[in-house]
C-alpha positions as CSV (number, residue, x, y, z in Angstrom):
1,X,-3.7,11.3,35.6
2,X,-1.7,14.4,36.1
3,X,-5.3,16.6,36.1
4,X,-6.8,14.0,38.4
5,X,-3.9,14.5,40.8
6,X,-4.2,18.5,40.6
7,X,-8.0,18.4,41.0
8,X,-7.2,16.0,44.1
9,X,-5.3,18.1,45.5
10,X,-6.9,21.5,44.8
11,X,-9.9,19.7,46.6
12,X,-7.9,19.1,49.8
13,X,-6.7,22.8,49.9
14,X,-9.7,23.8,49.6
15,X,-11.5,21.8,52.3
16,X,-8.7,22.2,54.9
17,X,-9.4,25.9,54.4
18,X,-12.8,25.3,56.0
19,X,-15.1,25.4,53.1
20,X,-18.2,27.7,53.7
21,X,-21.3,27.0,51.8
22,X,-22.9,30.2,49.9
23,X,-25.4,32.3,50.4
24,X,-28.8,30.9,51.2
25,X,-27.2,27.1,51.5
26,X,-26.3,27.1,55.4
27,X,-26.4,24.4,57.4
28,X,-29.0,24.0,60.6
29,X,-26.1,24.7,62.7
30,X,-25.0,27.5,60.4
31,X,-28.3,29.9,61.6
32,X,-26.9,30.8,64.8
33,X,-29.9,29.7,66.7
34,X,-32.4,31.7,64.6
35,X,-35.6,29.1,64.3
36,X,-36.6,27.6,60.8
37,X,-39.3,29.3,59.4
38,X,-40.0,31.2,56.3
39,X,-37.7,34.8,56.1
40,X,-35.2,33.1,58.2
41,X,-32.8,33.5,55.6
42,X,-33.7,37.0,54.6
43,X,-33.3,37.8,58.6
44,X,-29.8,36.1,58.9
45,X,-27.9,37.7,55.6
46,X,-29.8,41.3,55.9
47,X,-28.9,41.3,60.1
48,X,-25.9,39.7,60.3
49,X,-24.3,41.4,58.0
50,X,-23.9,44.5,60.0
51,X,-24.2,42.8,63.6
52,X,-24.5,40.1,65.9
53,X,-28.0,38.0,65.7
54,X,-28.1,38.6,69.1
55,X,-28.8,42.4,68.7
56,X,-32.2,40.4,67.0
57,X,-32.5,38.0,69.4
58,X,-33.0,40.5,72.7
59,X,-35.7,42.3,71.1
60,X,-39.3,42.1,71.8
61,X,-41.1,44.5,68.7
62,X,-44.3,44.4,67.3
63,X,-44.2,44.2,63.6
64,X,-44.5,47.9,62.9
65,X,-41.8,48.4,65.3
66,X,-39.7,46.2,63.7
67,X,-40.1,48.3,60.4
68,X,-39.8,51.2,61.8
69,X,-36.0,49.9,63.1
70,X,-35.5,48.5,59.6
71,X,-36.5,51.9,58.4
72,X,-34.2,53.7,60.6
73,X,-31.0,51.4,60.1
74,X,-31.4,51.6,56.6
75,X,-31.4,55.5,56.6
76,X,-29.1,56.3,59.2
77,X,-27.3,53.5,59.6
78,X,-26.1,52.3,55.7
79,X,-28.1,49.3,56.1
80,X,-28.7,47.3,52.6
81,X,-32.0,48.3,51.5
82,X,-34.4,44.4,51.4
83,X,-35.8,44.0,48.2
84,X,-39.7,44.9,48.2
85,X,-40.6,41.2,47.8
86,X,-38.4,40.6,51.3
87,X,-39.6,43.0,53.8
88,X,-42.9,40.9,54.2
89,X,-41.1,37.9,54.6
90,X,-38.6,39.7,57.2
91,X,-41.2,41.8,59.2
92,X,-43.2,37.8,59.5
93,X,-40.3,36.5,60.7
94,X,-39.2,39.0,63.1
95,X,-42.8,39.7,64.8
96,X,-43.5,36.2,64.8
97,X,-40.8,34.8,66.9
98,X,-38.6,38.0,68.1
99,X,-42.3,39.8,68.7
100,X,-43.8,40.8,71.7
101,X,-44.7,36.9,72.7
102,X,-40.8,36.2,71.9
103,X,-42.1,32.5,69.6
104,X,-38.3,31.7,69.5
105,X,-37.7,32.1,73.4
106,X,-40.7,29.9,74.0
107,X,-39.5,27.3,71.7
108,X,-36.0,27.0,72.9
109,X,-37.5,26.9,76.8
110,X,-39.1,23.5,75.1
111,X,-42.6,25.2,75.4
């Protein structure tokens, strides 16, 4: 009874602390407006973890301009390196709805 209690209350710590779900589990709500679609995931932990999506969001770059950024913040700026099987996924992603045509503007406009 005792270890049900502490496990009880262990769980109601822990959820008044705001639980956060890990890495690669977030919520709809948790993507900061970045669309579904596959790299999504890649986009949101590799970006955000040196800036605001929004830096993402305002640009309009081909996909070799988007490697050559993700080039340049890895060298100059510290960025984490993406694993080789990631950059395709991310460079997709990026030129697909925060390309020149801006996919992801579109489809929040409702077009």
């Amino acid at each position: 009874m005792r270890k049900n209690i502490r496990k009880l209350s262990f769980l109601v710590v822990f959820a008044s602390w705001g639980f956060q779900a890990p890495a690669g589990y977030a919520s709809e709500d948790e993507w900061l407006g970045l669309p579904e679609g596959n790299g999504r995931e890649e986009v949101f932990y590799s970006c955000q973890a040196c800036h605001s999506l929004m830096t993402v969001t305002q640009q309009g770059l081909n996909r070799e301009s988007w490697k050559e950024t993700l080039v340049w913040m890895i060298e100059e700026q510290g960025m984490a390196e993406p694993d080789e099987e990631e950059w395709g996924p991310i460079l997709d992603y990026l030129s697909t709805f925060y390309g020149r045509d801006r996919k992801a503007k579109n489809m929040a406009a409702g077009d």
